[in-house]
DRENTORKOL-3810 file (N, C-alpha, C; in nm, 4 decimals):
REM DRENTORKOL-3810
@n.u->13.5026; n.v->-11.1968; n.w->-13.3371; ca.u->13.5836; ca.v->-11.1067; ca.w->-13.4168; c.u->13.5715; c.v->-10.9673; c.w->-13.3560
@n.u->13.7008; n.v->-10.8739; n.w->-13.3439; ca.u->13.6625; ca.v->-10.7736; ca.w->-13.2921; c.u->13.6641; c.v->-10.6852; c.w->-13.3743
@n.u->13.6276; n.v->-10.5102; n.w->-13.3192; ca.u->13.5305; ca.v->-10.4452; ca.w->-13.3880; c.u->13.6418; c.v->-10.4166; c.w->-13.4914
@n.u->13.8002; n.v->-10.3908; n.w->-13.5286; ca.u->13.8815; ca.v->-10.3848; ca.w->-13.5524; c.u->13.9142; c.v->-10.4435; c.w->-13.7002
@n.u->13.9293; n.v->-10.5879; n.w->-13.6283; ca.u->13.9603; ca.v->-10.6699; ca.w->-13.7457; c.u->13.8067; c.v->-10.6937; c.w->-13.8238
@n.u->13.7023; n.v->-10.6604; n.w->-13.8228; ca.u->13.5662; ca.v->-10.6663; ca.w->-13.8637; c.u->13.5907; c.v->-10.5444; c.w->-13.9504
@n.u->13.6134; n.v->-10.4326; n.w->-13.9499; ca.u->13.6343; ca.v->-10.3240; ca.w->-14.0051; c.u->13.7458; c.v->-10.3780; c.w->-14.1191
@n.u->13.8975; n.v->-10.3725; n.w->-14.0928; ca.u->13.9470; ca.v->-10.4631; ca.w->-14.1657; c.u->13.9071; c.v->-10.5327; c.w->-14.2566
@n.u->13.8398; n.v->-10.6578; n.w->-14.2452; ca.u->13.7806; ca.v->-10.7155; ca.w->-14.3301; c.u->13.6688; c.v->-10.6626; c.w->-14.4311
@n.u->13.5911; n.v->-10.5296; n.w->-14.3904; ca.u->13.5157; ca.v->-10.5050; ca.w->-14.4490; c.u->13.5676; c.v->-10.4179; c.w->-14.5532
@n.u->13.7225; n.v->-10.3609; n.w->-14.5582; ca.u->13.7812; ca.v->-10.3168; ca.w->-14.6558; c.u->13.8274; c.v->-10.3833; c.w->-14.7644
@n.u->13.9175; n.v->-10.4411; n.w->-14.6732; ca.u->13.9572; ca.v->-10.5546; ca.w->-14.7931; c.u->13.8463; c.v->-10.5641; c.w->-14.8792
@n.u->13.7445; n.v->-10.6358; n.w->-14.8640; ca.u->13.6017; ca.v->-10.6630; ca.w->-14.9694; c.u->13.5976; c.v->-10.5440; c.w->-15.0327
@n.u->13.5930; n.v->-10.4351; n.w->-15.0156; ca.u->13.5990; ca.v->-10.3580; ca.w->-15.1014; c.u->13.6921; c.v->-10.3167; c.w->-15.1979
@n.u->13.7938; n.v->-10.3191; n.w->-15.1361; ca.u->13.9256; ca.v->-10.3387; ca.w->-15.2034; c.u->13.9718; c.v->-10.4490; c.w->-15.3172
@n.u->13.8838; n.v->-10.5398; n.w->-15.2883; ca.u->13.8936; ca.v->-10.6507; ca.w->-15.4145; c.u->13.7896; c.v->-10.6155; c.w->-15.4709
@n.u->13.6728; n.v->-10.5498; n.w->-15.4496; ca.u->13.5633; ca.v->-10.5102; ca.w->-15.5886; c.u->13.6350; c.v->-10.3885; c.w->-15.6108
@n.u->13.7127; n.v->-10.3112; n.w->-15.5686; ca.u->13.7450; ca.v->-10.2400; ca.w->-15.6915; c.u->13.8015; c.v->-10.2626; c.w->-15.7833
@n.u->13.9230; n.v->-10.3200; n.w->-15.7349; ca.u->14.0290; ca.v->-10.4396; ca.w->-15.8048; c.u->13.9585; c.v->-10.5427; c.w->-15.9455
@n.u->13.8580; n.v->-10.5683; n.w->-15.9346; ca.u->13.7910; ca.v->-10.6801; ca.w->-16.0042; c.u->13.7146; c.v->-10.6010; c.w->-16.1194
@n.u->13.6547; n.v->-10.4914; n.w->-16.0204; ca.u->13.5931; ca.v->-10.3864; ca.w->-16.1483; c.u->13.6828; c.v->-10.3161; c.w->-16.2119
@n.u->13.8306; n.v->-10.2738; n.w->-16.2038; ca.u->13.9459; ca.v->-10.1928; ca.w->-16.2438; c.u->13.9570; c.v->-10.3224; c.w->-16.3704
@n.u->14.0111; n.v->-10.4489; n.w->-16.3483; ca.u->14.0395; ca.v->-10.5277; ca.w->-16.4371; c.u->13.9730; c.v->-10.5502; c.w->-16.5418
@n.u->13.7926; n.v->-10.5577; n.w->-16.4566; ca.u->13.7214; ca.v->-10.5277; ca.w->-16.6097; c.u->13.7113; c.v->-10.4511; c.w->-16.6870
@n.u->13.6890; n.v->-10.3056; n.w->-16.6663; ca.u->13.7260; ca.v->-10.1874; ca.w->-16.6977; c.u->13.8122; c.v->-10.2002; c.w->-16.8346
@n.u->13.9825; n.v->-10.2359; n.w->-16.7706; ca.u->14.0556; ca.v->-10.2614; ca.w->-16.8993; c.u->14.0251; c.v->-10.3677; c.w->-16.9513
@n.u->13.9948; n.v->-10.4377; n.w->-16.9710; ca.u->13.9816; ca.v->-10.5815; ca.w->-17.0641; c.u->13.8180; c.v->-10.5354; c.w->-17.1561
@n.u->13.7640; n.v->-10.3984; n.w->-17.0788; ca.u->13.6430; ca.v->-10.4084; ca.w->-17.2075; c.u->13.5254; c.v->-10.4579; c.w->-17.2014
@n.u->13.4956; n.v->-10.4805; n.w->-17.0871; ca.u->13.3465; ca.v->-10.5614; ca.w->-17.0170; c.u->13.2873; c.v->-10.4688; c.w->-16.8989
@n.u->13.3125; n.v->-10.3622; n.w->-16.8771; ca.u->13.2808; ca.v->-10.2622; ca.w->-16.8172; c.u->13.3651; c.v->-10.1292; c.w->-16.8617
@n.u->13.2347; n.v->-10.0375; n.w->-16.8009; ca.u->13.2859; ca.v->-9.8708; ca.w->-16.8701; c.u->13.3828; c.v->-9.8308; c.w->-16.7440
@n.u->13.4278; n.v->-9.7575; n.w->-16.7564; ca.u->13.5092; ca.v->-9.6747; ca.w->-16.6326; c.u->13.3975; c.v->-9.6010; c.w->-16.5247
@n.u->13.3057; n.v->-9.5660; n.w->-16.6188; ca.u->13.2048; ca.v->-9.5044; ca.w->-16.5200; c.u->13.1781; c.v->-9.6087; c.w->-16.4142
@n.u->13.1647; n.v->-9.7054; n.w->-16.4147; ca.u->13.1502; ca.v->-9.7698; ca.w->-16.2803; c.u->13.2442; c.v->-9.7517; c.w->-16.1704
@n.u->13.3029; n.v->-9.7061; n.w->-16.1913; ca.u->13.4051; ca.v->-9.6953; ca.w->-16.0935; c.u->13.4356; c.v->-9.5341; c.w->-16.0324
@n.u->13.3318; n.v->-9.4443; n.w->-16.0950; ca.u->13.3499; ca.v->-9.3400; ca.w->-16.1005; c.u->13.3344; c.v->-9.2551; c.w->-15.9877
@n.u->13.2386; n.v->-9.2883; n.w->-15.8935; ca.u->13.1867; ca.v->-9.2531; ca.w->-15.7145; c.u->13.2965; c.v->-9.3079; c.w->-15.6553
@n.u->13.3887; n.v->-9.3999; n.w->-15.6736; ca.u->13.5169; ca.v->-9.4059; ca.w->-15.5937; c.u->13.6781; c.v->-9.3508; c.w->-15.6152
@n.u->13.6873; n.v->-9.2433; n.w->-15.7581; ca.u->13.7615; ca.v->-9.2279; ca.w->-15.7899; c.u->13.7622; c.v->-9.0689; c.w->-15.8123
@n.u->13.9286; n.v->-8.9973; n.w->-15.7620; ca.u->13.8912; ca.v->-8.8887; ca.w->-15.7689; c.u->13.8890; c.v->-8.8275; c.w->-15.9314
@n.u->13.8487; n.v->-8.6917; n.w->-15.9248; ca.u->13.8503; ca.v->-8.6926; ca.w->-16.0928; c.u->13.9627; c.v->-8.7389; c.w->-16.1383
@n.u->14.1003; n.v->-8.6412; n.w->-16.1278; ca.u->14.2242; ca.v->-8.6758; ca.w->-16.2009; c.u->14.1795; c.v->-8.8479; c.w->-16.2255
@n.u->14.2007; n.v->-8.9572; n.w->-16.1384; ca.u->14.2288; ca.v->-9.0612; ca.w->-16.1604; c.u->14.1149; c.v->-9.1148; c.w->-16.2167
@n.u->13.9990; n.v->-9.1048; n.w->-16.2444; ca.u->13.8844; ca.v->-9.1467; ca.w->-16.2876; c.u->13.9654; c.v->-9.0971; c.w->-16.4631
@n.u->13.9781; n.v->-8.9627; n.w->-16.4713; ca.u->14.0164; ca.v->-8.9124; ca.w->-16.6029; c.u->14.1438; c.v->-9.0474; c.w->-16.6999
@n.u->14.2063; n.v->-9.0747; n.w->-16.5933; ca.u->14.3107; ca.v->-9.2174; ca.w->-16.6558; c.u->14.2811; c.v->-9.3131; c.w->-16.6315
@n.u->14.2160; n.v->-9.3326; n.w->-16.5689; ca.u->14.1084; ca.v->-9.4705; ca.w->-16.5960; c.u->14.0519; c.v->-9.4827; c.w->-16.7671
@n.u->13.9726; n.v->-9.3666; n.w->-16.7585; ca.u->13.9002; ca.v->-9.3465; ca.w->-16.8977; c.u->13.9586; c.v->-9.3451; c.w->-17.0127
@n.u->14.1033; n.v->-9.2634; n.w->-17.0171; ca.u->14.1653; ca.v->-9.2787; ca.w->-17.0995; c.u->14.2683; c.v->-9.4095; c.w->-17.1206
@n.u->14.2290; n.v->-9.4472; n.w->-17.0156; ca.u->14.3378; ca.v->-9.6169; ca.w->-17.0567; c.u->14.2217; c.v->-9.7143; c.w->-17.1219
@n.u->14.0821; n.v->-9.7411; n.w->-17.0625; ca.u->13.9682; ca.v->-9.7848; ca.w->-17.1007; c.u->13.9976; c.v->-9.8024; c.w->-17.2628
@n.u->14.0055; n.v->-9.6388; n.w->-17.3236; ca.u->13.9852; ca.v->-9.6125; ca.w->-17.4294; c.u->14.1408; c.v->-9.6230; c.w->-17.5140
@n.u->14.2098; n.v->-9.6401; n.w->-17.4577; ca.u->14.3426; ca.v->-9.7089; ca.w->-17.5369; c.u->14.3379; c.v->-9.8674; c.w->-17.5823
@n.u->14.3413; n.v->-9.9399; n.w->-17.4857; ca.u->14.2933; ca.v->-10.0659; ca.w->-17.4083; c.u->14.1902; c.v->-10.1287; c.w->-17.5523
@n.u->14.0637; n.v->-10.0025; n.w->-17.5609; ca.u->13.9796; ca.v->-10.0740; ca.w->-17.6725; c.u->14.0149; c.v->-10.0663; c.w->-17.7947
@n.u->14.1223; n.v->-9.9517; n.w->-17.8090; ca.u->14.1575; ca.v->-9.9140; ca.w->-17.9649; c.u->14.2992; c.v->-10.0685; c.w->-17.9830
@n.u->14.3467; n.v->-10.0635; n.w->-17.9080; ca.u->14.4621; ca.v->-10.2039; ca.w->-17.9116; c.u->14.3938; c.v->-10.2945; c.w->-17.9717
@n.u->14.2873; n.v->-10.3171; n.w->-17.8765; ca.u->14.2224; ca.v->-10.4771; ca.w->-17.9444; c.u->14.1550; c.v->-10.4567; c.w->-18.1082
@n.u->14.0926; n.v->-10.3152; n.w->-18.1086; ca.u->14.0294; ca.v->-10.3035; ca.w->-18.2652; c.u->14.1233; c.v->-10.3312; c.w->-18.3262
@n.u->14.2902; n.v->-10.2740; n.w->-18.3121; ca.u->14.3524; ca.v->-10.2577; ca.w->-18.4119; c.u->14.3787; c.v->-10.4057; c.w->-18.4834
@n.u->14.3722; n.v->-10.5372; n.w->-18.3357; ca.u->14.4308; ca.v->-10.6282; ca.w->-18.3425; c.u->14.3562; c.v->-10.7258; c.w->-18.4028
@n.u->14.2127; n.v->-10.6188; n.w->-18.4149; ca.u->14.0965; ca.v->-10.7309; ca.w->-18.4306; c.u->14.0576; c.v->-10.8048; c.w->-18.3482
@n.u->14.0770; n.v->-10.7898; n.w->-18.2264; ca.u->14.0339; ca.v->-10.8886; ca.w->-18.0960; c.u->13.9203; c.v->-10.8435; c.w->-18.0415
@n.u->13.8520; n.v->-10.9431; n.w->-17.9970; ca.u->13.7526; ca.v->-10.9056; ca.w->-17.8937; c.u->13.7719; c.v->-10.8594; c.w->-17.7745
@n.u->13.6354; n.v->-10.7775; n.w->-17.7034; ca.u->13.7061; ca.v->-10.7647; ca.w->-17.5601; c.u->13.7283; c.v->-10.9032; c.w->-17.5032
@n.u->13.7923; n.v->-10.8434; n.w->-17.3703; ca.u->13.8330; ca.v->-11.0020; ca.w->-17.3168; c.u->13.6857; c.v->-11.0536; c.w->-17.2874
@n.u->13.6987; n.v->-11.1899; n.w->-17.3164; ca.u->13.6545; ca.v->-11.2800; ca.w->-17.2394; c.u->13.7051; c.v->-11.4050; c.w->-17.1135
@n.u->13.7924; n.v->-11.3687; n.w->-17.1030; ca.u->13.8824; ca.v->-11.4082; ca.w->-17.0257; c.u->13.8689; c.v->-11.3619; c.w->-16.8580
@n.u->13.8116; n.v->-11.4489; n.w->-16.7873; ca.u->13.7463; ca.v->-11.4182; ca.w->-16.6445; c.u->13.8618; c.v->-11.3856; c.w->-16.5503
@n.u->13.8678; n.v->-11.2646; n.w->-16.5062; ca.u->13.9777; ca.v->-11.2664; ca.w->-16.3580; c.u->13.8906; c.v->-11.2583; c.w->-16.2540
@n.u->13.9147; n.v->-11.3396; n.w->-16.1718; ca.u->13.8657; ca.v->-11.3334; ca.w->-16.0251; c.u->14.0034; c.v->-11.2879; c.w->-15.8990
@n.u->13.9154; n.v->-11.2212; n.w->-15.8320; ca.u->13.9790; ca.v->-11.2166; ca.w->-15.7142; c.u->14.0601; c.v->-11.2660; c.w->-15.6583
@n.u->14.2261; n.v->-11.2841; n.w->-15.5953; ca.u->14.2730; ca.v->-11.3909; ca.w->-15.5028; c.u->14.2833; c.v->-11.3759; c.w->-15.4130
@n.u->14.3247; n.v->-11.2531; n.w->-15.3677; ca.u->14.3593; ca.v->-11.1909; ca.w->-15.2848; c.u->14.3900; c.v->-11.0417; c.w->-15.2674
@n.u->14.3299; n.v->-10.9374; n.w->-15.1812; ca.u->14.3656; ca.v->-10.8009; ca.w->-15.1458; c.u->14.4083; c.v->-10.7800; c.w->-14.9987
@n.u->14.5132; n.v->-10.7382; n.w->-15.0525; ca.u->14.5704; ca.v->-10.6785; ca.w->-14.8852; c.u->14.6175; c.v->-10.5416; c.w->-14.8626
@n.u->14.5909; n.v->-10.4651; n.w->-14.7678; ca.u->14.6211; ca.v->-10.3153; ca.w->-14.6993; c.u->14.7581; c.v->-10.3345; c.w->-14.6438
@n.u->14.8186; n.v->-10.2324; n.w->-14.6245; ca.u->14.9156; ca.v->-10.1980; ca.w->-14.5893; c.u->14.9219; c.v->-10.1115; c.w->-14.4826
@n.u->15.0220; n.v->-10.0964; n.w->-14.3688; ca.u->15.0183; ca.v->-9.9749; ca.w->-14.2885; c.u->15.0949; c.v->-9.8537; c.w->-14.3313
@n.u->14.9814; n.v->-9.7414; n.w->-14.3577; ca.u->15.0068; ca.v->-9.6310; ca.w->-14.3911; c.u->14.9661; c.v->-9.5004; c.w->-14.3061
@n.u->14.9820; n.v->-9.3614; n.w->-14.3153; ca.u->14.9513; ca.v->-9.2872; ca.w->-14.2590; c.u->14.8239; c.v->-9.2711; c.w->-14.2547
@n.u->14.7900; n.v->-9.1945; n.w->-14.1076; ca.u->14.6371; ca.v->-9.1493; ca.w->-14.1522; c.u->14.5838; c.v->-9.1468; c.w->-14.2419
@n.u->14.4339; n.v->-9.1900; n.w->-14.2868; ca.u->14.3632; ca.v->-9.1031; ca.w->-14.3811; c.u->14.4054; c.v->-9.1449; c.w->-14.5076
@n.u->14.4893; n.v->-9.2697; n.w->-14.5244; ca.u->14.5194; ca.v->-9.2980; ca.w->-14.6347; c.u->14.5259; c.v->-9.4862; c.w->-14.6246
@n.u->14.4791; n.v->-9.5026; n.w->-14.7420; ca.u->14.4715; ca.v->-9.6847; ca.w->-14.7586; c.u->14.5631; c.v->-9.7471; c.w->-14.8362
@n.u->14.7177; n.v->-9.8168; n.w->-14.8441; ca.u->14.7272; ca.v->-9.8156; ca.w->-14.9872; c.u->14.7090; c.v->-10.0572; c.w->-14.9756
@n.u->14.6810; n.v->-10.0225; n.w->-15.1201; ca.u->14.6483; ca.v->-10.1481; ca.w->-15.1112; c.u->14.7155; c.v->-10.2141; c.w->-15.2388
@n.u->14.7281; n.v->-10.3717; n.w->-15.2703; ca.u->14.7326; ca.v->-10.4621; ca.w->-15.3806; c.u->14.6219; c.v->-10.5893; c.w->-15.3716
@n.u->14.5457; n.v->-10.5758; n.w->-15.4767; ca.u->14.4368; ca.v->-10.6924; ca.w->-15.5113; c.u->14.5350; c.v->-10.7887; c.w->-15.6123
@n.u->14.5564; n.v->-10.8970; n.w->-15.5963; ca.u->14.6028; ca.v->-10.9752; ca.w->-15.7051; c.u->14.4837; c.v->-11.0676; c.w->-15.7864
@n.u->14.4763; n.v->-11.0775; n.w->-15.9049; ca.u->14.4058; ca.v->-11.1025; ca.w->-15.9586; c.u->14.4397; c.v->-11.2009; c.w->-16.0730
@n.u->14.3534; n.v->-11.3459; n.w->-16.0800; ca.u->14.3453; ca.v->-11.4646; ca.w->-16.1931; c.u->14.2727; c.v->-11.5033; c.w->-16.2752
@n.u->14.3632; n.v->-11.5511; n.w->-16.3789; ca.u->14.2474; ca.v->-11.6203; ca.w->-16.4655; c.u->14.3426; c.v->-11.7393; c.w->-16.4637
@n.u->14.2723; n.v->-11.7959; n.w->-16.5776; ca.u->14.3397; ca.v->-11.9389; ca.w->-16.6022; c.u->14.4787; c.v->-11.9267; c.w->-16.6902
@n.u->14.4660; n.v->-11.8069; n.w->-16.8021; ca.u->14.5868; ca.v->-11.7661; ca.w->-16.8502; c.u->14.6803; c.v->-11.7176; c.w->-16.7810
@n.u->14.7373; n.v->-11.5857; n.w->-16.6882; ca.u->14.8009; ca.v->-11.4961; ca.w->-16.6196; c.u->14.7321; c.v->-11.4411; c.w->-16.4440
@n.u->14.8408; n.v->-11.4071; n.w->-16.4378; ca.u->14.7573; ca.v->-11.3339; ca.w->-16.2878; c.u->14.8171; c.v->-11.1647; c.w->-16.2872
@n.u->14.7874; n.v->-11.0570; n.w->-16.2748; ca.u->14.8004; ca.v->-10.9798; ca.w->-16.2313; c.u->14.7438; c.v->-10.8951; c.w->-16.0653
@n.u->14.8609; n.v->-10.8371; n.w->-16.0750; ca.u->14.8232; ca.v->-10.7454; ca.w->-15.9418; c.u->14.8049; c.v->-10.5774; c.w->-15.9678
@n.u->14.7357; n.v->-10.5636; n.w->-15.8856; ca.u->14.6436; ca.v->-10.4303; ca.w->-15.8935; c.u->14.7167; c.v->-10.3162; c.w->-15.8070
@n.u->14.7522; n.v->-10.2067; n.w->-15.7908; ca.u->14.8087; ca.v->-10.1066; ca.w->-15.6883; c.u->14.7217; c.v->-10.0399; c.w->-15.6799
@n.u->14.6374; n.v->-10.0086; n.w->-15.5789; ca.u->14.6036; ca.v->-9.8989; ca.w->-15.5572; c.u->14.6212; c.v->-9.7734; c.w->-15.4039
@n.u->14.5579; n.v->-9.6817; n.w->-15.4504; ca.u->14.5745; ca.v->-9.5702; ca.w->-15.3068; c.u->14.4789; c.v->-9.4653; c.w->-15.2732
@n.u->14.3762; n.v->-9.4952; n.w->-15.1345; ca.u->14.2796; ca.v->-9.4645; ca.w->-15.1474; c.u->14.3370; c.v->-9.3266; c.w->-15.0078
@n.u->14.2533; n.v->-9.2087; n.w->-15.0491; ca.u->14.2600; ca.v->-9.0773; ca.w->-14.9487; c.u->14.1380; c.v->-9.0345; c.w->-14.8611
@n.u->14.1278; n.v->-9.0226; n.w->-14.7557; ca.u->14.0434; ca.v->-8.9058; ca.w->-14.7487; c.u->14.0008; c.v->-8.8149; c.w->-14.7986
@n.u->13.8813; n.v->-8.7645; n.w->-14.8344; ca.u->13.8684; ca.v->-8.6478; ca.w->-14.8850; c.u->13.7415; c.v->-8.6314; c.w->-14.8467
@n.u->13.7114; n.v->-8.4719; n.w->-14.7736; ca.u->13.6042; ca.v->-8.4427; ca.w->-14.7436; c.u->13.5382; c.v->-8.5521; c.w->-14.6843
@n.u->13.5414; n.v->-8.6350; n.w->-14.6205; ca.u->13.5001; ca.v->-8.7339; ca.w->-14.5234; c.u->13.4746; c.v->-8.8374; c.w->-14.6576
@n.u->13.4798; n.v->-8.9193; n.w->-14.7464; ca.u->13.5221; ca.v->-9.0043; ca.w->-14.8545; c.u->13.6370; c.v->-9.0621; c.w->-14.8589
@n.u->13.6220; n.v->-9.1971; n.w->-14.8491; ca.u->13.7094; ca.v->-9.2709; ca.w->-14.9382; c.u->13.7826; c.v->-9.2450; c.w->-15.0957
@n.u->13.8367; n.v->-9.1618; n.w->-15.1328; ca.u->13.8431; ca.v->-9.1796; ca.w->-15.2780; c.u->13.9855; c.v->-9.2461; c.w->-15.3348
@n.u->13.9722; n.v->-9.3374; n.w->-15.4107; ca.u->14.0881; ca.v->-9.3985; ca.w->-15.5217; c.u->14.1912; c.v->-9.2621; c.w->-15.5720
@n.u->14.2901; n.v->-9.2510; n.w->-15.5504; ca.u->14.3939; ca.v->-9.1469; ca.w->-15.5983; c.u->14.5471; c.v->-9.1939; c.w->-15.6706
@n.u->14.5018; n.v->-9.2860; n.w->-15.6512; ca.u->14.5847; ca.v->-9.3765; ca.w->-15.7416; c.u->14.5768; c.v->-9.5870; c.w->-15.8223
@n.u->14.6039; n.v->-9.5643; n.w->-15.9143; ca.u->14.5309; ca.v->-9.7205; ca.w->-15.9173; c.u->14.6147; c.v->-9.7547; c.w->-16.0618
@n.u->14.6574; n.v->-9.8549; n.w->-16.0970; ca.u->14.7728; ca.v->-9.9254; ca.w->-16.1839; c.u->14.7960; c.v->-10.0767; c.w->-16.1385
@n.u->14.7975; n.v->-10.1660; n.w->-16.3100; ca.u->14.8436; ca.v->-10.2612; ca.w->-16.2680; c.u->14.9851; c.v->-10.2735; c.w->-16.2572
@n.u->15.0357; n.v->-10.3047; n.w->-16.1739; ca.u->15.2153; ca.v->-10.3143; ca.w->-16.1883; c.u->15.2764; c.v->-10.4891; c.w->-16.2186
END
């Protein structure tokens, strides 16, 4: 494997744990703070506030958080400009699958999340 596609691959993997931790996040089995060293503020800030929508839905509904497992299927990068990553993690359970958008920047020599939504 060359040094290239080794690099490559070592994103992607990351790119699906964010993806996996974003999903938990909303479903209520993790805080947003986990995700918080990869996200810049603004987007960490709507993370948190979707977190906290997300949990008031289910109180209202009387539901639990999910228990409902999504795993990983697949994340793939895209070619974009310098200094910028944008990516989609798709993600399953046994009920639905969703996919993940995200868009990671440079900053100050960092990776950071600057955008992230399920679409």
């Amino acid at each position: 494997m060359n040094k290239t596609a080794k690099g490559n691959s070592e994103v992607k993997q990351i790119i699906a744990q964010l993806g996996q931790v974003y999903v938990d996040i909303l479903g209520g089995m993790r805080g947003p703070e986990q995700l918080s060293r990869w996200l810049t503020e603004e987007t960490y800030l709507e993370v948190a506030n979707q977190h906290c929508l997300e949990n008031r839905a289910r109180a209202r509904k009387g539901e639990a958080n999910q228990r409902e497992f999504f795993a990983v299927a697949t994340a793939e990068t895209f070619p974009c400009p310098k200094n910028t990553i944008e990516a989609v993690v798709i993600v399953k359970s046994s009920n639905s699958v969703r996919a993940i958008s995200m868009k990671l920047n440079k900053i100050y020599s960092r990776w950071r999340v600057t955008h992230i939504e399920i679409i």
